[in-house]
N, C-alpha and C positions, 0 to 999 in steps of 0.2 A: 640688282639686275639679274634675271633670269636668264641663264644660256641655251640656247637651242642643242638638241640632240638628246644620247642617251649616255650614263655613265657609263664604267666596267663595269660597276657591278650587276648593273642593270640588265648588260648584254650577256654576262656571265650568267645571270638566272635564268635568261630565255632560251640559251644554250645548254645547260644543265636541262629542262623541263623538256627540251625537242630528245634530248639525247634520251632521259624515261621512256618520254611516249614513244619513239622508234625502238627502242629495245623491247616494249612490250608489244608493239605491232611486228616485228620478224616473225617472232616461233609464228605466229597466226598464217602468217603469207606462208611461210615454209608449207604448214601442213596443207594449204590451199592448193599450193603448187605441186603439192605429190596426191594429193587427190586425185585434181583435174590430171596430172600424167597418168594414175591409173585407170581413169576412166576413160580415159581416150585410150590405154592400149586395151582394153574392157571392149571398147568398141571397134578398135583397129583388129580384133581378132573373132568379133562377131562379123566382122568385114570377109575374114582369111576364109571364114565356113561359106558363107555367101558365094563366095568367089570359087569355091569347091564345089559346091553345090550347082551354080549354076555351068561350072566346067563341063559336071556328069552330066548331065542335060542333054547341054551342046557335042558334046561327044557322043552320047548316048555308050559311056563306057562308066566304067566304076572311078573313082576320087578319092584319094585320101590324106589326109594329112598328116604327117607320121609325127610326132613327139617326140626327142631324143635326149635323154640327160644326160647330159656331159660335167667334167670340172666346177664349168662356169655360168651351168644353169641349165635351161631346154630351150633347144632347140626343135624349130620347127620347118616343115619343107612339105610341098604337094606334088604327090605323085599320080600316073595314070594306069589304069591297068592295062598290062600287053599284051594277056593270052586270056581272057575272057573269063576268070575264075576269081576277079575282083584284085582289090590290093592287097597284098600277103609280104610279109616281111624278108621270106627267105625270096620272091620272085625281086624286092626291092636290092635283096644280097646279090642277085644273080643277075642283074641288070634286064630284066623282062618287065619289071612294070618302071617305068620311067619318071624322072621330076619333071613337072612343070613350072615349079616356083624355085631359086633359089633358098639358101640356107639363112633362116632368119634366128634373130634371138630379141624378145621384147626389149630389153636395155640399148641396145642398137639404136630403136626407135624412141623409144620413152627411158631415160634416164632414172635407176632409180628401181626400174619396175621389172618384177620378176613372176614367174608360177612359182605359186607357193600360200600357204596358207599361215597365217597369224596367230600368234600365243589367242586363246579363250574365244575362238571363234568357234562358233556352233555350226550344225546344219543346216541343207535349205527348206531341208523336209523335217520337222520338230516328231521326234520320236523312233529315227531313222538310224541306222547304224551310222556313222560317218568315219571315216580313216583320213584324220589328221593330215598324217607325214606321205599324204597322195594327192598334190594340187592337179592332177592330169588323171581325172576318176572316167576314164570312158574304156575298159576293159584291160585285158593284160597284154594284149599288142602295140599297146601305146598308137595305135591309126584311129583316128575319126574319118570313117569311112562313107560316100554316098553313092548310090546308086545310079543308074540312069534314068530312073525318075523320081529322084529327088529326096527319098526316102535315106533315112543313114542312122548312122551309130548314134544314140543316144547317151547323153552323158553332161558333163560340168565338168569347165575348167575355174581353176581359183586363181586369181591375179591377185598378185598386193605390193603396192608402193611402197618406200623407204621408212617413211615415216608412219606409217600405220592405216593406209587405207588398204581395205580389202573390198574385192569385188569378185563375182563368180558369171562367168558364161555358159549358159545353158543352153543344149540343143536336144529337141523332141526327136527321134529316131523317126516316125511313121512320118512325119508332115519336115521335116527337117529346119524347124521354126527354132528361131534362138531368141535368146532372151538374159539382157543383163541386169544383174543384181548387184548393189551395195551390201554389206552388212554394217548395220549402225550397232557402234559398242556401246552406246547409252544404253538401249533396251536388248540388246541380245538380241536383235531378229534383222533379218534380208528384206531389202525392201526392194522393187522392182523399178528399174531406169526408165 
């Protein structure tokens, strides 16, 4: 006579083969998960410029968004100008050009996710000087600055998640147009979001 059901051992092998195939599907999810957070703060900061840009505009005053390294990473904040000679860091010291945004830090938002640039990642311009140990490449003032019409600092920021995604925000100075890039470590090159 044949019993209905399954053995132990039976249910011990189906359990054993679920347990394989979920340990080889995590690492995957992981790195999916810190992609997509860095692409979304990739994008949450192609948002922050947007949002500066179109402040200057609306104001018809200068916008900037200052960069701050501290301990525990960079911080960011947007300020407005107060005396008509644009954003300047000691008018930011002296409290004449003013915030409009609160004090942000990407980890805040996106766990995980910092400025900062990754071991063997290249530039976005092939043949270009690039400076590594600089994810906040838009001058020595550390402000991405725009104008009241719309026009601003030109430059790249580098963003990279926990587990190894990296991605760079790009913004054209004359047209104040941004643009977000991947770098894929297969081929060593930047590809456009």
């Amino acid at each position: 006579m044949k019993s209905k059901g399954y053995s132990l051992l039976e249910l011990l092998m189906v359990i054993a083969i679920i347990v394989v195939v979920a340990g080889a599907a995590i690492p995957l999810a992981h790195g999916s998960v810190d992609r997509t957070r860095a692409a979304g703060a990739a994008r949450y900061v192609a948002g922050r410029m947007a949002m500066a840009r179109f402040e200057a505009v609306r104001r018809s005053a200068h916008v900037a968004i200052r960069f701050v390294e501290q301990g525990d990473g960079y911080w960011l904040r947007a300020y407005v100008d107060g005396n008509g000679n644009g954003v300047l860091s000691r008018d930011i010291g002296r409290g004449i050009d003013v915030p409009i945004t609160v004090d942000e830090q990407l980890d805040h938002h996106f766990s995980g996710v910092t400025f900062g640039i990754l071991p063997n990642v290249t530039g976005i311009d092939p043949g270009q000087p690039f400076n590594t140990s600089d994810p906040i490449q838009i001058g020595a003032s550390s402000l991405l600055s725009f104008n009241p019409t719309g026009a601003c600092t030109s430059g790249t920021l580098f963003i990279r998640g926990l587990r190894g995604a990296q991605f760079a925000v790009r913004v054209l100075g004359a047209t104040g147009r941004t643009r977000v890039f991947e770098f894929n470590f297969g081929d060593g090159r930047w590809r456009t979001r």
